[in-house]
Backbone as a chain_set.jsonl record, in Angstrom:
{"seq": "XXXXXXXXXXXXXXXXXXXXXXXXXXXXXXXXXXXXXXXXXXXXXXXXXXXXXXXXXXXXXXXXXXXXXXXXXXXXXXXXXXXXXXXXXXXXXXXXXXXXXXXXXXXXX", "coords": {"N": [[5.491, 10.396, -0.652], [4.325, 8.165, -2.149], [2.743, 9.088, -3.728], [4.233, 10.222, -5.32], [5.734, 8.845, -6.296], [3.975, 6.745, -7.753], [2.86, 9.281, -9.714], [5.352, 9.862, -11.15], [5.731, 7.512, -12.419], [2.996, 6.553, -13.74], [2.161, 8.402, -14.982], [4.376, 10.369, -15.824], [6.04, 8.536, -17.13], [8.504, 7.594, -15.76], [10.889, 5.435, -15.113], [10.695, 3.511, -12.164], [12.04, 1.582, -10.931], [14.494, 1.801, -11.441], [17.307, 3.182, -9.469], [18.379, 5.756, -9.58], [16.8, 7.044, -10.512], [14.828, 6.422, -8.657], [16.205, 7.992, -6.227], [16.184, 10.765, -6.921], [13.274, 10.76, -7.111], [12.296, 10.572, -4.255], [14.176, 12.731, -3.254], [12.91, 15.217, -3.842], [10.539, 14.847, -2.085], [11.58, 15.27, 0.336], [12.628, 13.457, 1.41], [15.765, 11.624, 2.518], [18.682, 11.207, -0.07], [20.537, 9.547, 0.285], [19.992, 7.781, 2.574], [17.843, 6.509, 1.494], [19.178, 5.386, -0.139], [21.324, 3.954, 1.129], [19.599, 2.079, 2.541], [18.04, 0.696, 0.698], [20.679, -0.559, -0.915], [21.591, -2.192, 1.773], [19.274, -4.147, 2.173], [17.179, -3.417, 3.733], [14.418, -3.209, 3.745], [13.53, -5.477, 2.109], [12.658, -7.819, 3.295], [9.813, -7.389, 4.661], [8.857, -6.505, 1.904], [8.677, -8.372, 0.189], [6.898, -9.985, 1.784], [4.611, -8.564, 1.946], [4.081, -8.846, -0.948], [3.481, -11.279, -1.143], [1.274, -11.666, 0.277], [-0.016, -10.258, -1.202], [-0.677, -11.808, -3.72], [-1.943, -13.801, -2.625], [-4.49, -12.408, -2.154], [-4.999, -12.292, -4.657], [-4.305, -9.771, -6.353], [-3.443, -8.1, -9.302], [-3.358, -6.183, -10.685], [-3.064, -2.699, -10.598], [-5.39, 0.572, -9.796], [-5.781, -0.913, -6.473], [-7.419, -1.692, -3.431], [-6.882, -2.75, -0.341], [-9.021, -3.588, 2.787], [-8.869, -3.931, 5.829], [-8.787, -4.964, 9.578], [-7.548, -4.504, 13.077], [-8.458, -7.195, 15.35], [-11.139, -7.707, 17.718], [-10.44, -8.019, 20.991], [-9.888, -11.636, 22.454], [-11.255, -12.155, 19.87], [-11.578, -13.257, 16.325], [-9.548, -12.186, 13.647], [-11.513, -10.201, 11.258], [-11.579, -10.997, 7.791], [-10.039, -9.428, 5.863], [-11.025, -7.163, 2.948], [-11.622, -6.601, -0.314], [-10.634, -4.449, -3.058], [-11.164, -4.108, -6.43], [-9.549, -2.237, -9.279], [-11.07, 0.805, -9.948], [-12.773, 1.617, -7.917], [-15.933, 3.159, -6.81], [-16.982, 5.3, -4.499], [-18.962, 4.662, -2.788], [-18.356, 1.924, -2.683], [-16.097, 1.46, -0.448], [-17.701, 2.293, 1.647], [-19.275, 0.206, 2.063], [-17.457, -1.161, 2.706], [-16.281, -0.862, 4.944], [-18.652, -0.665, 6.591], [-18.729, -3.27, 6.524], [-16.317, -3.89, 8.075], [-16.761, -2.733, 10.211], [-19.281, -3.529, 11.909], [-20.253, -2.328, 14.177], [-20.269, 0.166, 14.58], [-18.065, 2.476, 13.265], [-14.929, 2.764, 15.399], [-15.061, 5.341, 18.413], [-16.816, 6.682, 17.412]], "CA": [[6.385, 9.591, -1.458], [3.717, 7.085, -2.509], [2.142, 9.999, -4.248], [4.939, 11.075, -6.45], [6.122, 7.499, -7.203], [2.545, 6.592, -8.655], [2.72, 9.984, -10.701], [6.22, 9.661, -11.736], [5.678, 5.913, -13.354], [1.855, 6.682, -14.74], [1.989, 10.468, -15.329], [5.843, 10.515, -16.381], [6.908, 7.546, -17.255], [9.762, 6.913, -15.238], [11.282, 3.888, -14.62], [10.917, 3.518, -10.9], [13.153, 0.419, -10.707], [16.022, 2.898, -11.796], [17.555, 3.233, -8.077], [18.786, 6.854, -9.479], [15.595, 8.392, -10.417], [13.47, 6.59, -7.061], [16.369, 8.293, -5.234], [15.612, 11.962, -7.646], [12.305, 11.069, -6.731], [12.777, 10.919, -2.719], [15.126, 13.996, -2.962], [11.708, 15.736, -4.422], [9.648, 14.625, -1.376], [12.021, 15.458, 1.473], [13.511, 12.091, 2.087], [17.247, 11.907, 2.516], [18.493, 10.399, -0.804], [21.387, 8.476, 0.909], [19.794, 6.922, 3.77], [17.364, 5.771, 1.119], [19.997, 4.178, -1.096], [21.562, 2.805, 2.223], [18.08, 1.046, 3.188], [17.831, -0.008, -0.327], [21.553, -1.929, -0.604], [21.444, -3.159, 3.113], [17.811, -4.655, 2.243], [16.662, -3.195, 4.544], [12.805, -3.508, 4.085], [13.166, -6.269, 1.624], [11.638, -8.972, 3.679], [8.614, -6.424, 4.363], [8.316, -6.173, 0.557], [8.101, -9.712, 0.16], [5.616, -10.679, 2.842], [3.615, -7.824, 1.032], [3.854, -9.462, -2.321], [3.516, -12.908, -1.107], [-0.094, -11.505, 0.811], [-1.137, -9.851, -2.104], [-0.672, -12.596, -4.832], [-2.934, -14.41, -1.706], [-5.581, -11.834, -2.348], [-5.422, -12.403, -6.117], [-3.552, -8.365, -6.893], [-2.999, -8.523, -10.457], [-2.987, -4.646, -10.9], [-3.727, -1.2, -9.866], [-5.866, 0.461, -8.236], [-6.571, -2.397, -6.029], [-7.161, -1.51, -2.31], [-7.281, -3.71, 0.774], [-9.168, -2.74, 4.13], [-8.614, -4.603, 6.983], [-8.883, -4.159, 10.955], [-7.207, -5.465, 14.604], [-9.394, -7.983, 15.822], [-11.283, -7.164, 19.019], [-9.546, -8.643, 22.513], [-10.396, -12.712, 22.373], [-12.099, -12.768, 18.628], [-10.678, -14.023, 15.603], [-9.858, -10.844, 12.562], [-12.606, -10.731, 10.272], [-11.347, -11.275, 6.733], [-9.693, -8.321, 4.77], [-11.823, -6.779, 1.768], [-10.401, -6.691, -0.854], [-11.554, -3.74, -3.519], [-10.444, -3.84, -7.57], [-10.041, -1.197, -10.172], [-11.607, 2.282, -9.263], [-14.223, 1.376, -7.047], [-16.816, 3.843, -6.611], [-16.841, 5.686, -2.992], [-20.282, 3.683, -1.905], [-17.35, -0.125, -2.602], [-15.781, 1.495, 0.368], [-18.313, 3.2, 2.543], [-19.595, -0.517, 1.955], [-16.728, -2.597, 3.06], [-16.198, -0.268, 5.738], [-19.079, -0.849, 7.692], [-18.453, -5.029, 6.989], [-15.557, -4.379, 8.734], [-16.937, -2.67, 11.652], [-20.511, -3.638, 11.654], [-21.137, -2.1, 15.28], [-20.514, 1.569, 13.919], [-16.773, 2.848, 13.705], [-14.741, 2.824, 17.13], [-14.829, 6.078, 18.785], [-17.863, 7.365, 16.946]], "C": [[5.582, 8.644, -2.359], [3.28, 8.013, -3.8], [3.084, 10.272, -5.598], [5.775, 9.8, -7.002], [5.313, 7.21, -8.292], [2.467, 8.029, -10.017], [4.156, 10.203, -11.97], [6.096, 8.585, -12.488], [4.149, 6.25, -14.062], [1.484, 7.654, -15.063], [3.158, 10.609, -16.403], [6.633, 10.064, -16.901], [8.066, 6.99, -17.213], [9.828, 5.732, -15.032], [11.524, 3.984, -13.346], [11.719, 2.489, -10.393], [14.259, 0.884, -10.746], [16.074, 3.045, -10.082], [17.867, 4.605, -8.591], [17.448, 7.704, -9.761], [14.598, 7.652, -9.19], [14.753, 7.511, -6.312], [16.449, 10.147, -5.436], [14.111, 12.067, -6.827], [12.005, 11.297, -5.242], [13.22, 12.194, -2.436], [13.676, 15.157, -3.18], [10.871, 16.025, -3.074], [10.162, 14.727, 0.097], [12.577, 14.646, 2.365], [14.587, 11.965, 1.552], [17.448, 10.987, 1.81], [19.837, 9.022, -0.392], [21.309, 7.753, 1.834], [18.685, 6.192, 2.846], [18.328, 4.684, 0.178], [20.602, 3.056, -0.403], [20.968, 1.555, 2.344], [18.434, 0.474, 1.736], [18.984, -1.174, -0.672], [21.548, -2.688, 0.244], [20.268, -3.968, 2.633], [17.185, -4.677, 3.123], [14.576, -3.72, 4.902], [12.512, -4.772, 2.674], [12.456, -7.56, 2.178], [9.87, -8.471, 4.082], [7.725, -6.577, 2.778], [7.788, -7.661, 0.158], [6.92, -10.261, 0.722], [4.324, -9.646, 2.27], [3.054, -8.816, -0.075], [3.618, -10.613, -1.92], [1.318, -12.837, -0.169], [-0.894, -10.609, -0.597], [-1.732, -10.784, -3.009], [-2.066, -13.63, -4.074], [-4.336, -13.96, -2.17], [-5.876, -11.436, -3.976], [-4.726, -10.787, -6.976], [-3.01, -9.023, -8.185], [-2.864, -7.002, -11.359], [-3.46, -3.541, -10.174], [-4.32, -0.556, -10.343], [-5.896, -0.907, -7.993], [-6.083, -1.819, -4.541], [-7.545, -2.439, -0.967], [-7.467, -3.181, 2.615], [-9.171, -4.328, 4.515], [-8.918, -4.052, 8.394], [-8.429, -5.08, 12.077], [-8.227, -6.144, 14.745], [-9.958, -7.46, 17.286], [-10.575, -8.501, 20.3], [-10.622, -9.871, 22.243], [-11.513, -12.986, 21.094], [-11.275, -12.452, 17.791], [-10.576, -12.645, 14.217], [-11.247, -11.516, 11.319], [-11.817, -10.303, 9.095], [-11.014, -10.033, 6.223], [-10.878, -8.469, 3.107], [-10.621, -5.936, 0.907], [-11.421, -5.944, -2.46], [-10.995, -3.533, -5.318], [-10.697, -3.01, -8.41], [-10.048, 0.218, -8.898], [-12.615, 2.251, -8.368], [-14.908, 2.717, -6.795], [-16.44, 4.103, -4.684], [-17.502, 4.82, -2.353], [-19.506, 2.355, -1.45], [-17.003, 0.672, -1.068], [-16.374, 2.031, 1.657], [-18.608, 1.17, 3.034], [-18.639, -1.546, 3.105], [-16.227, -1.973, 4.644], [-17.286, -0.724, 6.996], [-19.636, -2.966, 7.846], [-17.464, -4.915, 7.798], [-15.624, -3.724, 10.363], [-18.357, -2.499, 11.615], [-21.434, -3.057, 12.642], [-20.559, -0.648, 15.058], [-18.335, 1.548, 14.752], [-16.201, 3.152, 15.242], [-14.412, 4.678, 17.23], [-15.94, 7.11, 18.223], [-19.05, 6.88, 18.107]], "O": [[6.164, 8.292, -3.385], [3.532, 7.547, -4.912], [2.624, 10.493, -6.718], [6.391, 9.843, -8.067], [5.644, 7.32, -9.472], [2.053, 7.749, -11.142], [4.079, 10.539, -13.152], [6.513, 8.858, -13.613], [4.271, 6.15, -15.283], [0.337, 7.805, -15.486], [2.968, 10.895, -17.585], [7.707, 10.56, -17.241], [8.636, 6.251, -18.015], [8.87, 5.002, -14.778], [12.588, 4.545, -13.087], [12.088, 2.636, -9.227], [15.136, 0.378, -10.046], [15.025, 3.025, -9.439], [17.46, 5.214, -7.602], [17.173, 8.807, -9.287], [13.632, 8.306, -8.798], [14.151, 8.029, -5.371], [16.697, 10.859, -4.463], [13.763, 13.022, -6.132], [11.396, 12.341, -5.008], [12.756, 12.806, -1.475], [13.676, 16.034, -2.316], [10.502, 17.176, -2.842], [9.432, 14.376, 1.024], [12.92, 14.814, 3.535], [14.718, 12.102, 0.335], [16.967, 9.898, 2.123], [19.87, 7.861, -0.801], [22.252, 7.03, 2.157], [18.424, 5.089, 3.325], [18.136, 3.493, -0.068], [20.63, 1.869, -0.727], [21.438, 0.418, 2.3], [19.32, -0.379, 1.786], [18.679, -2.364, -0.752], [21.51, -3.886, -0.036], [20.681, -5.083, 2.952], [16.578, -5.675, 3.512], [13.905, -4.248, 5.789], [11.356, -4.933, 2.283], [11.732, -8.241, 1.452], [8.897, -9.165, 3.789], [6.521, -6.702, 2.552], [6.624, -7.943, -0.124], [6.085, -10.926, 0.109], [3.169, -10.068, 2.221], [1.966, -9.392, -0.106], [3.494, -11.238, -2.974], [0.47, -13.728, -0.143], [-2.097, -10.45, -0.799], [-2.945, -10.795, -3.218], [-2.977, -14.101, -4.755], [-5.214, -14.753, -2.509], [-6.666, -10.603, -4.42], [-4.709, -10.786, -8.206], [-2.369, -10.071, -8.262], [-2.35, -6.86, -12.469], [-4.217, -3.601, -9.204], [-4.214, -0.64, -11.567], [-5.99, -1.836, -8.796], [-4.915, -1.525, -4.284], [-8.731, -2.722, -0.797], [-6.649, -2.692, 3.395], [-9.356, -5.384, 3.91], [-9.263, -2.877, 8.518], [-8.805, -6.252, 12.114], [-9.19, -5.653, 14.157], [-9.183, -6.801, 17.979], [-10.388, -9.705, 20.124], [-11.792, -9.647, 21.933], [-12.434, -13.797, 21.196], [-10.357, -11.658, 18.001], [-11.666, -12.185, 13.877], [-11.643, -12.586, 10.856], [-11.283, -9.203, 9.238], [-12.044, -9.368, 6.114], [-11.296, -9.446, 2.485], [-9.615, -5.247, 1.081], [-12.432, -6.465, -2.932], [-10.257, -2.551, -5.397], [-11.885, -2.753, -8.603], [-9.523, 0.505, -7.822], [-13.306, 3.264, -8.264], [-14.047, 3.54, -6.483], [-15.864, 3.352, -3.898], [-16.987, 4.162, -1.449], [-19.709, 1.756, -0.395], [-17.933, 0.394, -0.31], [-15.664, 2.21, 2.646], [-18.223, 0.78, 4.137], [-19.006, -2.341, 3.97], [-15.8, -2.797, 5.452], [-16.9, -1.061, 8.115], [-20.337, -3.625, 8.614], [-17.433, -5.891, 8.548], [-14.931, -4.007, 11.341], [-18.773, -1.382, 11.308], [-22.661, -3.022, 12.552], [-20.34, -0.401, 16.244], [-17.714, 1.112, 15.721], [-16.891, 3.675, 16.117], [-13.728, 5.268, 16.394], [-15.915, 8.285, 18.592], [-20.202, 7.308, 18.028]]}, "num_chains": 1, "name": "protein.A"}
């Protein structure tokens, strides 16, 4: 869904705010277009969307790309700081921020 939103608005130039073509675009991707219109009047995930937008504007998001890694904290220590990656970043930005955020080699490796 994320996939065909992003190509519908910068590929296609839909208006994704249109509630009839995100729920065209859903119908596309195998999500039921009336349980999304439901969710969408109820407001359903509007306080979600908010606490999004209200943590991004935190981390300075002022367009896209822009990707943010993060990770659980380990049992009794404090999270270490989300990275926070703008533009296109090169693969190496994230190989990079990757092993700031787990500096004692990925869990389960």
């Amino acid at each position: 869904m994320h996939r065909a939103i992003f190509k519908a608005y910068f590929e296609q130039g839909i208006d994704i705010g249109d509630t009839d073509a995100l729920l065209d675009i859903a119908a596309t991707c195998g999500v039921d277009p009336e349980l999304l219109e439901e969710a969408l009047d109820d407001g359903t995930y509007t306080d979600l969307v908010i606490e999004d937008e209200e943590f991004a504007k935190k981390l300075g998001v002022s367009g896209v790309p822009f990707a943010v890694l993060s990770r659980e904290p380990a049992p009794g220590q404090e999270p270490p700081p989300p990275i926070a990656l703008r533009g296109a970043a090169p693969v190496q930005h994230f190989e990079a921020a990757v092993e700031r955020l787990f500096p004692d080699g990925f869990p389960g490796n």
